[in-house]
N, CA, C and O atoms as CSV, one atom per row, in Angstrom:
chain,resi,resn,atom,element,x,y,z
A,1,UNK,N,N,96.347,74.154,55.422
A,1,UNK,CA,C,95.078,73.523,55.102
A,1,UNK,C,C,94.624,72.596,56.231
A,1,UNK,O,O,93.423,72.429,56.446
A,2,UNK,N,N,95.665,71.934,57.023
A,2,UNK,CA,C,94.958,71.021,57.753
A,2,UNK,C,C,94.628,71.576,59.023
A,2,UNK,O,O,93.602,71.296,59.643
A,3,UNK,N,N,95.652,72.490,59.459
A,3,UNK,CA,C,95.398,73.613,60.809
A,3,UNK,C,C,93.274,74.124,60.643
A,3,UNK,O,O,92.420,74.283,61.515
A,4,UNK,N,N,93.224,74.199,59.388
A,4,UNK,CA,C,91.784,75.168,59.415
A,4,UNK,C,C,90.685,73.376,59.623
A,4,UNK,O,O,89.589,73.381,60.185
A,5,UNK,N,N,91.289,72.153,59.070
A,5,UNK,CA,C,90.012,71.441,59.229
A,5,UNK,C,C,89.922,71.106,60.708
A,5,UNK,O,O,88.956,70.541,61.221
A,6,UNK,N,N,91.254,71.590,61.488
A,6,UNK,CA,C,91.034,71.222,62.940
A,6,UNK,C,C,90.432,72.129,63.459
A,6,UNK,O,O,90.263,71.916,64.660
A,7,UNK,N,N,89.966,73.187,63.062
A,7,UNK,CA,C,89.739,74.496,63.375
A,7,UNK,C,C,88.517,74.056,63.506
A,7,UNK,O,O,88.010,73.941,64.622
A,8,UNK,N,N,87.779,73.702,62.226
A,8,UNK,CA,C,86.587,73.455,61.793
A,8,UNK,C,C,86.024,72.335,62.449
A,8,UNK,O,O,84.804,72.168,62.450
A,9,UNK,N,N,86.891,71.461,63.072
A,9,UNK,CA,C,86.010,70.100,63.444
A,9,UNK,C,C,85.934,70.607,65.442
A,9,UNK,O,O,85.002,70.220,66.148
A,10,UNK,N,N,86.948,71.374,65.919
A,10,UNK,CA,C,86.732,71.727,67.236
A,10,UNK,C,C,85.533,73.223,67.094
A,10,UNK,O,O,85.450,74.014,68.034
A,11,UNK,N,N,85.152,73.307,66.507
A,11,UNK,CA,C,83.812,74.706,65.852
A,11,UNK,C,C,83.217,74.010,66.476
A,11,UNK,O,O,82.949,74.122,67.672
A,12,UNK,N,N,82.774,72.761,65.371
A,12,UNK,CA,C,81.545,71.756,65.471
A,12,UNK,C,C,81.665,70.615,66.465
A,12,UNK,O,O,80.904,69.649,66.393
A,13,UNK,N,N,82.557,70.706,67.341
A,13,UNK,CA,C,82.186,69.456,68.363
A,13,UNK,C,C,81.514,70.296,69.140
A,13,UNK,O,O,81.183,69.494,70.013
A,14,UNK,N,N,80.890,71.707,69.607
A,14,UNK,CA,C,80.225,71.601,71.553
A,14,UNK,C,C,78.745,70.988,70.591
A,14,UNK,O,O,78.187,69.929,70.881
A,15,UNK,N,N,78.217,72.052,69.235
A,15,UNK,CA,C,76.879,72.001,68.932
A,15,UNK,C,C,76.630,70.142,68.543
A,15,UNK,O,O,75.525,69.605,68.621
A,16,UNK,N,N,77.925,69.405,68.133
A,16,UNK,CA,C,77.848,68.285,67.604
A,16,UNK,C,C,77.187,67.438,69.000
A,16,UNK,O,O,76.017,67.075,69.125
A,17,UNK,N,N,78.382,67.240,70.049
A,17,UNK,CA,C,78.287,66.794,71.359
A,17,UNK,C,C,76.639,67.218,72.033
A,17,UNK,O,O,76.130,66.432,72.832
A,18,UNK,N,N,75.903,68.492,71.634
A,18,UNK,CA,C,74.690,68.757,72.149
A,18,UNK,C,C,73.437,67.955,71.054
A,18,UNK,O,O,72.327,67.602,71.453
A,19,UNK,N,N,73.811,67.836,70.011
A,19,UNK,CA,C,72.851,66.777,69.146
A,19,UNK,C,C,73.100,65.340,69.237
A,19,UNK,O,O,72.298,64.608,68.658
A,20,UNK,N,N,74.011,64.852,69.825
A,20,UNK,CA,C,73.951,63.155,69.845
A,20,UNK,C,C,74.175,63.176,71.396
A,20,UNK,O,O,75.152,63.049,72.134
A,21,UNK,N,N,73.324,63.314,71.499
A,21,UNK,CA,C,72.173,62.656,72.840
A,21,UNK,C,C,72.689,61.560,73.732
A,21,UNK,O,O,72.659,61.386,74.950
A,22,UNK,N,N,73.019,61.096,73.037
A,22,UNK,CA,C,73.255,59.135,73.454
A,22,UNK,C,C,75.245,58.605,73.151
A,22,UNK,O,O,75.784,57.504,73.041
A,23,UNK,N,N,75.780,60.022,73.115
A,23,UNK,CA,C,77.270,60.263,73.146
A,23,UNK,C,C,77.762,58.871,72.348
A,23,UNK,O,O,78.867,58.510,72.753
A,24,UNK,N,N,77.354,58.247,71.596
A,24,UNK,CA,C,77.838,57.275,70.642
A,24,UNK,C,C,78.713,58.085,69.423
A,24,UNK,O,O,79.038,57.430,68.433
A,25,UNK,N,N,78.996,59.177,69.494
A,25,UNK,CA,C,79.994,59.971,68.499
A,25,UNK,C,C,79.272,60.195,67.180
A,25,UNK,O,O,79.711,60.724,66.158
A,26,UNK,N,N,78.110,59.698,67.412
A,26,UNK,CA,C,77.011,59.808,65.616
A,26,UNK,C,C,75.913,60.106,65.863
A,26,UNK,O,O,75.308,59.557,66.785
A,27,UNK,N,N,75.292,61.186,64.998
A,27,UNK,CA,C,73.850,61.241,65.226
A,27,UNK,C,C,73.050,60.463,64.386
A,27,UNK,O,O,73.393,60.192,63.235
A,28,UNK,N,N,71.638,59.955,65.069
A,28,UNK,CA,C,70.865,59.325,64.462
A,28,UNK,C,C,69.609,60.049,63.506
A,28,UNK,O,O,69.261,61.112,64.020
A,29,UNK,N,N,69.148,59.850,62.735
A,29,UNK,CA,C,67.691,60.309,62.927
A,29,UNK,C,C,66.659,61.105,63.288
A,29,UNK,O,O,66.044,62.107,62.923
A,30,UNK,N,N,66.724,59.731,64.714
A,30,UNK,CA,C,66.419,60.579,65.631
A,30,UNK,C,C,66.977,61.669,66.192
A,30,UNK,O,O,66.530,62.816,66.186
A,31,UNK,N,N,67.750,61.357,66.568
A,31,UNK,CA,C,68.906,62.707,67.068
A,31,UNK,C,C,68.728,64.212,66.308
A,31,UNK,O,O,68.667,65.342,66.792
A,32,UNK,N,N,68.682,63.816,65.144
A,32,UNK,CA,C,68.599,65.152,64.140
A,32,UNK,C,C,66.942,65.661,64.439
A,32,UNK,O,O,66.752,66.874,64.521
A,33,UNK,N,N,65.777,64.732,64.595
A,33,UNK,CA,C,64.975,65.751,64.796
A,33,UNK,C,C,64.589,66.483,66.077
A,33,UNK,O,O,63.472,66.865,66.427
A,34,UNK,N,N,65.572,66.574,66.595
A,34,UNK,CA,C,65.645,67.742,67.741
A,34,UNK,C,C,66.392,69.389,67.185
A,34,UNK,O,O,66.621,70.353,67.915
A,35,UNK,N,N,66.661,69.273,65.600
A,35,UNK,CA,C,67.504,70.445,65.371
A,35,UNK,C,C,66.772,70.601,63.919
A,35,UNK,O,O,67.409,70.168,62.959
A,36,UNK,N,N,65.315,71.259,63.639
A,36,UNK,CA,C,64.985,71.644,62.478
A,36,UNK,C,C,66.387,71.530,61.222
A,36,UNK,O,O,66.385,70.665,60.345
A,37,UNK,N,N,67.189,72.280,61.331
A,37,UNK,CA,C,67.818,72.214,60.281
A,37,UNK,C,C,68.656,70.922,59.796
A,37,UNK,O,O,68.553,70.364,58.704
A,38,UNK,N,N,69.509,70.581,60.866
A,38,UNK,CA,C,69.309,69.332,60.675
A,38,UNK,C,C,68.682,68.028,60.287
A,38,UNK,O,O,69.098,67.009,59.737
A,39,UNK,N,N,67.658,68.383,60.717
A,39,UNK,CA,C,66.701,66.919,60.454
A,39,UNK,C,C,66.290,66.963,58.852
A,39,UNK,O,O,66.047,66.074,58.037
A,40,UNK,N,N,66.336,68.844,58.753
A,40,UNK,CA,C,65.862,69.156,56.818
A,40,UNK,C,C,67.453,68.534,55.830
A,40,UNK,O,O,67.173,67.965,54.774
A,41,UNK,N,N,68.443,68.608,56.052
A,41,UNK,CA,C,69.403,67.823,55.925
A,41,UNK,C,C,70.016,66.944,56.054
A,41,UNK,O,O,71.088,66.911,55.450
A,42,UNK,N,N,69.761,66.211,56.608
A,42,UNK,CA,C,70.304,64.692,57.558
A,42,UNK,C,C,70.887,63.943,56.187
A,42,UNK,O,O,72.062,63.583,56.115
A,43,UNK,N,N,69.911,63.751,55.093
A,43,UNK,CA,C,70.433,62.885,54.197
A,43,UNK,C,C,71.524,63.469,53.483
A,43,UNK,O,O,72.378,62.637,53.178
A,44,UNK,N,N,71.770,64.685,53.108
A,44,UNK,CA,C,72.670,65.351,52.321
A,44,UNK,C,C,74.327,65.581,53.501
A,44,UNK,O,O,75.539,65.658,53.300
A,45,UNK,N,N,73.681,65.604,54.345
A,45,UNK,CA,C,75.270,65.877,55.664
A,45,UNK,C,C,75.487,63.740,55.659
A,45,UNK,O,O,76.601,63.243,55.491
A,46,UNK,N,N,74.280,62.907,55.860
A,46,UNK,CA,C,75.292,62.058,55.562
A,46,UNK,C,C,75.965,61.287,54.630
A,46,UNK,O,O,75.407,60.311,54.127
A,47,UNK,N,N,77.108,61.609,54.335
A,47,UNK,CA,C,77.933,61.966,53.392
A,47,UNK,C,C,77.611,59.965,52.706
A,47,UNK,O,O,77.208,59.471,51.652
A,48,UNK,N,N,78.008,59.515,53.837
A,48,UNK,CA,C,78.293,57.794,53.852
A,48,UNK,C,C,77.258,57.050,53.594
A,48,UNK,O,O,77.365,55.836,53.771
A,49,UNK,N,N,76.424,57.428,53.272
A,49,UNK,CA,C,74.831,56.798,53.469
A,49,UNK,C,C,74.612,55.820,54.524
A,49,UNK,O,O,73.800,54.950,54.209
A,50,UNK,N,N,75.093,55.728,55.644
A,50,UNK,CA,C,75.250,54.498,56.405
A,50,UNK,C,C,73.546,54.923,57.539
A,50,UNK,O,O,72.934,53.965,58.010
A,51,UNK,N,N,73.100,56.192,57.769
A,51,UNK,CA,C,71.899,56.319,58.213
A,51,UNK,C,C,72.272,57.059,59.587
A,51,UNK,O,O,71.411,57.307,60.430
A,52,UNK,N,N,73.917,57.463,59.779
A,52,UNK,CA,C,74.201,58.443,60.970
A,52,UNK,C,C,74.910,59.783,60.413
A,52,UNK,O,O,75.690,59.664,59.468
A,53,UNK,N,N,74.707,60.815,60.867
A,53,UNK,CA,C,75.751,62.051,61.245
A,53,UNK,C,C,77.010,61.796,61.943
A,53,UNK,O,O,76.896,61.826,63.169
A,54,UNK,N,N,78.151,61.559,61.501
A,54,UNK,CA,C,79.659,61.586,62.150
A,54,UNK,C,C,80.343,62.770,62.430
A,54,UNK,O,O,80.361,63.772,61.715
A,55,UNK,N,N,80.888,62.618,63.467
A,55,UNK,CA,C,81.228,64.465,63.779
A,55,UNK,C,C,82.014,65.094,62.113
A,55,UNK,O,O,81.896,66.199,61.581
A,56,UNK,N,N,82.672,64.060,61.734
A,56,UNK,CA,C,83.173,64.394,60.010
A,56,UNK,C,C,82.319,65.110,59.577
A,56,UNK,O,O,82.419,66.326,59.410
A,57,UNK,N,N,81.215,64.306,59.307
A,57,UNK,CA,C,80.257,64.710,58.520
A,57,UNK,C,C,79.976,66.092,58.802
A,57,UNK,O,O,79.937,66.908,57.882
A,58,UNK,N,N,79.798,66.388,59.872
A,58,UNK,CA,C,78.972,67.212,60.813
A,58,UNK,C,C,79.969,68.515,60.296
A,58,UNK,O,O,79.653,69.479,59.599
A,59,UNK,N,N,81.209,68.190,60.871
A,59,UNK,CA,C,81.627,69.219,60.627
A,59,UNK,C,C,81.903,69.890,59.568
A,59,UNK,O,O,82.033,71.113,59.623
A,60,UNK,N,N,82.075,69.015,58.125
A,60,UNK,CA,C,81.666,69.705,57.115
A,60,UNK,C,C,80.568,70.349,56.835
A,60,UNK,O,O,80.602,71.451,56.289
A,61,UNK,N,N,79.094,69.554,57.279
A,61,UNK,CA,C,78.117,70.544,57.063
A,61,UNK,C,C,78.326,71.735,57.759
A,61,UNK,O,O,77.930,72.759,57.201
A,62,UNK,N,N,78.831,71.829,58.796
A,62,UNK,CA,C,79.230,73.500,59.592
A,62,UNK,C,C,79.938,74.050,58.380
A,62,UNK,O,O,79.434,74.913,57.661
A,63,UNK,N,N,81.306,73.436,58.152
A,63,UNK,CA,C,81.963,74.413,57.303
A,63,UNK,C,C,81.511,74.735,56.271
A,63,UNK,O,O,82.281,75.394,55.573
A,64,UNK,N,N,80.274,74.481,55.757
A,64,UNK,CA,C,79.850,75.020,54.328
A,64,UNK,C,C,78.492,75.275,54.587
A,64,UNK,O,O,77.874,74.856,53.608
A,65,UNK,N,N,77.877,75.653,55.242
A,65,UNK,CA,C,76.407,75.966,55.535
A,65,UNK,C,C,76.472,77.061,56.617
A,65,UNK,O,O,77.564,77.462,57.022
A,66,UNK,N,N,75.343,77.532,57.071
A,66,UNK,CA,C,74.834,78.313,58.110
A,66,UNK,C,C,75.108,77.109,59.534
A,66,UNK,O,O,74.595,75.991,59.485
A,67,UNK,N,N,75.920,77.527,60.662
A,67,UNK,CA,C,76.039,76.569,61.653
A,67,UNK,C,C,74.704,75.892,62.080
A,67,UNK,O,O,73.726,76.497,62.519
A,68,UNK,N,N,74.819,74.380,61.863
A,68,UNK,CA,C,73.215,73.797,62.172
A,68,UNK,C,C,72.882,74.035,64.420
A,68,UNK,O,O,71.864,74.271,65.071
A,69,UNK,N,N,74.365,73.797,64.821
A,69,UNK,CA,C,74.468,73.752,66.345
A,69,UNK,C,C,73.572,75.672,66.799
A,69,UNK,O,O,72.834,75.570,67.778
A,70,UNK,N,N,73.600,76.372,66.512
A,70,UNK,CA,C,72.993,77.762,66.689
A,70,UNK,C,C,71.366,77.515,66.716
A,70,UNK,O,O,70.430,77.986,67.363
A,71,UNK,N,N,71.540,76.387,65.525
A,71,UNK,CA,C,69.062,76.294,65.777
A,71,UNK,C,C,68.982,75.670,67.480
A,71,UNK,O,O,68.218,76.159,68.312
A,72,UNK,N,N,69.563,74.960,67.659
A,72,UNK,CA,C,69.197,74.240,69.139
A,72,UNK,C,C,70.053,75.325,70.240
A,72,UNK,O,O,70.010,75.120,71.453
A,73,UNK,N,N,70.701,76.304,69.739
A,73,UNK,CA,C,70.679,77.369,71.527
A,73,UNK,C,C,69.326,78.060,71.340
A,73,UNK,O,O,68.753,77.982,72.427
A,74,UNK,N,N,68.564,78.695,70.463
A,74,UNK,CA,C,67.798,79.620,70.370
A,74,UNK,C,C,66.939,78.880,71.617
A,74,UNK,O,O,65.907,79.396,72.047
């Protein structure tokens, strides 16, 4: 079980690392509206209500959604 969440959190770090902009390890907001899908989720991925995306976070929304990092290569 824990082999796959490492699996899952190195998935989501390149697309994570390409949405926080400002390499503070969290996306903002702002940050999210550079990634349609993201930005339509922001409140539901953050898990913490604290008002950022944490690669945590992040990478759960990968593991249970359509990858959000794929809207920003197109």
């Amino acid at each position: 079980m824990f082999a796959n969440d490492a699996k899952d959190k190195l998935a989501a770090a390149g697309p994570f690392a390409t949405l926080d902009r400002n390499g503070d390890n969290r996306i903002s907001r702002s940050e999210a509206g550079f990634d349609r899908k993201l930005s339509e989720t922001f409140v539901e991925l953050d898990a913490d209500g604290d008002g950022f995306v944490s690669a945590a976070e992040f990478a759960t929304g990968e593991k249970n959604r359509t990858p959000i990092g794929k809207l920003t290569q197109q």
